[in-house]
C-alpha positions in Angstrom: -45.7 313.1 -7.6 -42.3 315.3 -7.9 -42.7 316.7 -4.9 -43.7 313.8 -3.3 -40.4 312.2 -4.2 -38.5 315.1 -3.1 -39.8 314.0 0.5 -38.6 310.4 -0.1 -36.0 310.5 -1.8 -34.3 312.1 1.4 -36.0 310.1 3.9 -34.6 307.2 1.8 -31.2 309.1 2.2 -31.7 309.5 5.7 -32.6 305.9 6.1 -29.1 304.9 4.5 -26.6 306.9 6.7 -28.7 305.5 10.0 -27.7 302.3 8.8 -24.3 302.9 8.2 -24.6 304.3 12.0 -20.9 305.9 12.2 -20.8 309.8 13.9 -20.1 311.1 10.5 -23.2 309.3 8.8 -25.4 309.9 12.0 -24.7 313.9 11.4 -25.6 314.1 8.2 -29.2 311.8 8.7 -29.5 314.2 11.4 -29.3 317.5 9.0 -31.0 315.7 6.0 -33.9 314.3 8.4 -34.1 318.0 10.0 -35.0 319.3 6.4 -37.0 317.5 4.9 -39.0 317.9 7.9 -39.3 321.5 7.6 -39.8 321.1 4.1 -43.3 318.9 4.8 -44.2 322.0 7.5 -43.5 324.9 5.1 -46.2 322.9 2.1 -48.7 322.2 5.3 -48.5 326.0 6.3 -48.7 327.2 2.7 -51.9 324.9 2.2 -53.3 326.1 5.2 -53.2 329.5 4.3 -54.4 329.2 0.7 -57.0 331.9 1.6 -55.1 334.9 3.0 -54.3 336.9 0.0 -58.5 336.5 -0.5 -59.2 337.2 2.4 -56.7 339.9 2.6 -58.6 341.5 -0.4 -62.3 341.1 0.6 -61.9 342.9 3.9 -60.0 345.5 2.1 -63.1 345.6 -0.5 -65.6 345.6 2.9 -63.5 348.4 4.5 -64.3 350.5 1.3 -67.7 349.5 1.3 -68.4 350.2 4.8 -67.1 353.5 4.6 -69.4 354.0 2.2 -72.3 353.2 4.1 -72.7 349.4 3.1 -73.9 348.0 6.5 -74.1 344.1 5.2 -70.7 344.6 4.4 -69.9 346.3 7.9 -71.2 343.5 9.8 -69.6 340.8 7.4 -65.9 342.4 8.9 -65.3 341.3 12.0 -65.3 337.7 11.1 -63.2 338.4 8.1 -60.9 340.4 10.7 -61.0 337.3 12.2 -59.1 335.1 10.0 -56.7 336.9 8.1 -53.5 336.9 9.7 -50.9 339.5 10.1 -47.8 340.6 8.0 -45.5 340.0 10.9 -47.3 336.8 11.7 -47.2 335.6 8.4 -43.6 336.6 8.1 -42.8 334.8 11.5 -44.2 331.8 10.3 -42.4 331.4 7.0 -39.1 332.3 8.3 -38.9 330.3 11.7 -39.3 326.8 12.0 -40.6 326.8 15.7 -43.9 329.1 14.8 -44.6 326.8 11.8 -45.2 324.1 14.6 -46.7 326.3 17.0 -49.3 327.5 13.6 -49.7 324.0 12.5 -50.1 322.6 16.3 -52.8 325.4 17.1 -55.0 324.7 14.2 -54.5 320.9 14.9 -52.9 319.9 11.3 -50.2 318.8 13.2 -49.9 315.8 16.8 -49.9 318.9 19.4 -47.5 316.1 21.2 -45.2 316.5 18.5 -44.4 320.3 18.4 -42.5 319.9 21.3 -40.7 317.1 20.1 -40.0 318.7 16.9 -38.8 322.3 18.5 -36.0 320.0 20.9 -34.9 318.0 17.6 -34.5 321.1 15.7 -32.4 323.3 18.9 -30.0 320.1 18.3 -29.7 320.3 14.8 -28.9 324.3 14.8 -26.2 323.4 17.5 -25.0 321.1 14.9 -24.9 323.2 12.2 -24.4 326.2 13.7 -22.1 325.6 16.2 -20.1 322.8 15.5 -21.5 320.8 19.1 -22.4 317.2 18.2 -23.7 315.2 21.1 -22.3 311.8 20.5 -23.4 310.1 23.3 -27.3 310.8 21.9 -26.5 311.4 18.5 -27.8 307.9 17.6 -31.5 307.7 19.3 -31.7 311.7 18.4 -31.5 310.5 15.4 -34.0 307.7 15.1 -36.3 310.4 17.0 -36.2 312.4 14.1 -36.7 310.2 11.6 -39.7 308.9 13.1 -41.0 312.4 13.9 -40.4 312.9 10.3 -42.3 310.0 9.2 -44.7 311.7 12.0 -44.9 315.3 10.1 -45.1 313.2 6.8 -48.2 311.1 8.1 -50.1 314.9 8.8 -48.9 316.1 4.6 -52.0 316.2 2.9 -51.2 317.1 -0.5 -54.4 318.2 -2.4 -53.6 315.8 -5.7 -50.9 313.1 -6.2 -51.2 314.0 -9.8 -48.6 311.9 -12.5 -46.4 314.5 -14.5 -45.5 311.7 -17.3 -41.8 311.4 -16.2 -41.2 308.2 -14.5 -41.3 307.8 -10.5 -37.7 306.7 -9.2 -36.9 303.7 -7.4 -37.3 305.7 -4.1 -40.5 306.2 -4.8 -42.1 303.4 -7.3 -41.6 300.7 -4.6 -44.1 302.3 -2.3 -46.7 302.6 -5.0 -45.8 298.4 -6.4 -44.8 299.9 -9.7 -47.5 301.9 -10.7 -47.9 306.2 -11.1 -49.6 306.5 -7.8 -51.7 308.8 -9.5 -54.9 310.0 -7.2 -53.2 307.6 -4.0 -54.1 310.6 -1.6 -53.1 307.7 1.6 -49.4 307.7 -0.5 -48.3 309.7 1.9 -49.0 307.9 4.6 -48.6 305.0 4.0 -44.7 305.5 2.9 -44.2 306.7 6.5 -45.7 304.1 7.9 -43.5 301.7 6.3 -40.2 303.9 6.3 -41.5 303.5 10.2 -40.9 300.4 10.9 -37.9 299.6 8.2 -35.8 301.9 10.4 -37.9 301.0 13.9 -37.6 302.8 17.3 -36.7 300.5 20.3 -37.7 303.1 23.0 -36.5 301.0 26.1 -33.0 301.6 24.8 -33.3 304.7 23.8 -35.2 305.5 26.8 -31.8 304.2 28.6 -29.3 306.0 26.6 -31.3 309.4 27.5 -31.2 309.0 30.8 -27.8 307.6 31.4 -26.6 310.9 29.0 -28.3 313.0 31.6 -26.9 311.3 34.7 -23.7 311.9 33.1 -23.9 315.0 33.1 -25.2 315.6 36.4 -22.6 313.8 38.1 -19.5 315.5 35.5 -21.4 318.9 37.2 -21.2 317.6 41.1 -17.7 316.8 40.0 -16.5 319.9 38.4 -18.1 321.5 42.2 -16.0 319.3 44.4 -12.7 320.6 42.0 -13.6 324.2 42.3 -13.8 323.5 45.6 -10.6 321.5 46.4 -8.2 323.2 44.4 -9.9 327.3 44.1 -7.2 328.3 47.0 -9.4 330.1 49.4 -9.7 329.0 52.9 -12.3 327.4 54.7 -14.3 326.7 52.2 -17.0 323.9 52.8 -19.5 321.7 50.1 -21.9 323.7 48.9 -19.8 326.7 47.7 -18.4 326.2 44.9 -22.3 326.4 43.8 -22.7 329.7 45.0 -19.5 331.1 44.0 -20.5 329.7 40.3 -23.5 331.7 40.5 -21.9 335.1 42.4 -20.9 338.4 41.1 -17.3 338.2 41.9 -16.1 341.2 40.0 -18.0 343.4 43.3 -15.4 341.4 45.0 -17.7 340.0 47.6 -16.4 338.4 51.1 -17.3 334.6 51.3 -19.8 335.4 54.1 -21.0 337.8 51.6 -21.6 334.7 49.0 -22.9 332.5 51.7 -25.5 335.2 52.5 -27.2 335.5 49.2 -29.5 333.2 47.8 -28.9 331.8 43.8 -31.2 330.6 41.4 -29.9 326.7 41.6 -29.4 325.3 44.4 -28.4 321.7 45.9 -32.4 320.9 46.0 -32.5 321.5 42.1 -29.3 318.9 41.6 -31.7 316.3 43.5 -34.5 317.0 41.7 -33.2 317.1 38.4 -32.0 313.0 39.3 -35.2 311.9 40.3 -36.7 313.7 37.2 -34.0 311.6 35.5 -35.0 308.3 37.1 -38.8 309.1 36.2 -37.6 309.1 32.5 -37.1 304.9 33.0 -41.1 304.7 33.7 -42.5 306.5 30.2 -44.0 304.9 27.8 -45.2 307.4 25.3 -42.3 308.3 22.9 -43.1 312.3 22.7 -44.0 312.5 26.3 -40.4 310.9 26.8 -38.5 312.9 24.9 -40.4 316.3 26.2 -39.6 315.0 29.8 -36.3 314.6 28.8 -35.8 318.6 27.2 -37.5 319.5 30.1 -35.0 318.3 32.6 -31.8 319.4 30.2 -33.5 322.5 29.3 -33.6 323.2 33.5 -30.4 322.2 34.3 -27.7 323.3 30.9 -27.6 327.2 32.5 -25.9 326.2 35.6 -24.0 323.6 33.5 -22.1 325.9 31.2 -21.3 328.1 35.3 -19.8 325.1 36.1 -18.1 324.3 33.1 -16.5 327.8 33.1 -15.5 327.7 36.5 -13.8 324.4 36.2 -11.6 325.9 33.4 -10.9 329.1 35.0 -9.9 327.2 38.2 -8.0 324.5 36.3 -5.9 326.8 34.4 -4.9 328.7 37.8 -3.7 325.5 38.8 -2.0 324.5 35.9 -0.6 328.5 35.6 0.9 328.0 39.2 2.5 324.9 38.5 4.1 326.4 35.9 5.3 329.0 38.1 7.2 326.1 40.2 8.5 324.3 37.8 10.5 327.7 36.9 8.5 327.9 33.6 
């Protein structure tokens, strides 16, 4: 039951700092919710592979065998072979959160809708604790994504015995089991996440609306940044549509504009259109995990041609500002 309340006790946490809902509060949900997640993955992967070090040590004994002219045990080795899984494998797994998902997922212990889910949710958290780069504009329905997922991931724990240790439960945990130890309640698990569910709740229309005006945001910020590369970059004749290929050139080859014009780029005005009617599609999805995989999908396409256009736009910008200087007598 410990380690059971280890889980709730931060999903409980969690559950607090959404409902205080500042950015400050939201972050820190946002970091709890992302490990106690991983926590639930690493005890489903380590129950799942219970039988490695046995197998690992029958096939070694078979190997021995077999060399020794044991044909049963010759034949009984390529299903062993089979399922023990490799060092590096195994070390993957433990260390990286995305291949405890992908493991999990494969062996369906885990909503194959939800890996993908699950690997977006975590890429925002490591830009959050990583980097420093909080998304405020979807910090709040990111949020509430990942506590659901998390209720999701908790729904799939299977613990193999809810046993009582003798200390008693906290209140985190005692008003899920109406007092009692819980002891042999092998449903606790999900039925806390089913009602840590719907205390917090997920209205998906908004959500659904915040996502996609975050996107279109973004989309327009980047057509914008294009037409200001464009007005103010100080090269003649220069016409829509080339400030995208100029983002995208190598300039240091110090190529004509002809030159530019003449090659052809991995994002183009077609992929701006299609990425806003991927966008508008997001309004018509129902299904929470296919929504927020949609939604990866189109940020996932578009974010390497955002951060050209982001640089350009400064590099541009403080030319201007630089020759401005310059006549002020600065």
């Amino acid at each position: 039951m410990e380690r059971l309340e280890l889980v709730v006790v931060q999903l409980e946490e969690a559950k607090g700092l959404i409902e205080r809902g500042r950015v400050p509060h939201l972050r820190l949900a946002y970091i709890l919710l992302d490990s106690v997640t991983e926590l639930i993955l690493h005890r489903t992967v380590q129950s799942a592979l219970w039988d490695q070090e046995l197998l690992t040590g029958l096939l070694a004994k078979c190997k021995d065998l077999a060399a020794n002219g044991h044909e049963e045990a010759a034949a009984e080795m390529p299903s062993i072979e089979a399922r023990v899984i490799s060092k590096s494998k195994l070390r993957d797994i433990d260390r990286n959160f995305d291949a405890k998902v992908a493991f999990l997922t494969d062996r369906e212990m885990l909503d194959p809708a939800l890996g993908p889910v699950l690997e977006k949710l975590h890429k925002y958290r490591n830009e959050m604790y990583h980097r420093d780069k909080l998304r405020r504009e979807v910090l709040r329905p990111a949020t509430l994504f990942y506590f659901d997922s998390a209720c999701s991931a908790l729904e799939a724990y299977k613990p193999h015995m809810t046993a009582f240790t003798g200390n008693p439960l906290g209140p985190e945990l005692s008003r899920f089991t109406g007092g009692g130890s819980g002891f042999l309640e092998m449903d606790l698990p999900q039925r806390i996440a089913a009602q840590l569910r719907r205390e917090v709740g997920l209205d998906l229309p908004h959500v659904r609306s915040v996502l996609a005006q975050y996107l279109t945001a973004r989309l327009d910020e980047m057509a914008d940044g294009l037409s200001f590369i464009e007005d103010n970059l100080g090269v003649p004749h220069l016409v829509r549509g080339d400030a995208m290929r100029l983002v995208q050139a190598n300039l240091a080859a110090n190529p004509t504009l002809e030159q530019v014009r003449g090659k052809k780029y991995q994002y183009s005005k077609a992929d701006m259109e299609q990425w806003r009617s991927h966008i508008s599609a997001l309004e018509s999805i129902a299904d929470k995990h296919e929504l927020v995989r949609k939604y990866a999908a189109v940020e996932d396409a578009f974010e390497p041609f955002e951060e050209l256009v982001e640089q350009a736009v400064m590099a541009v910008d403080r030319e201007v500002q630089f020759q401005i200087d310059i006549a002020r007598g600065k």
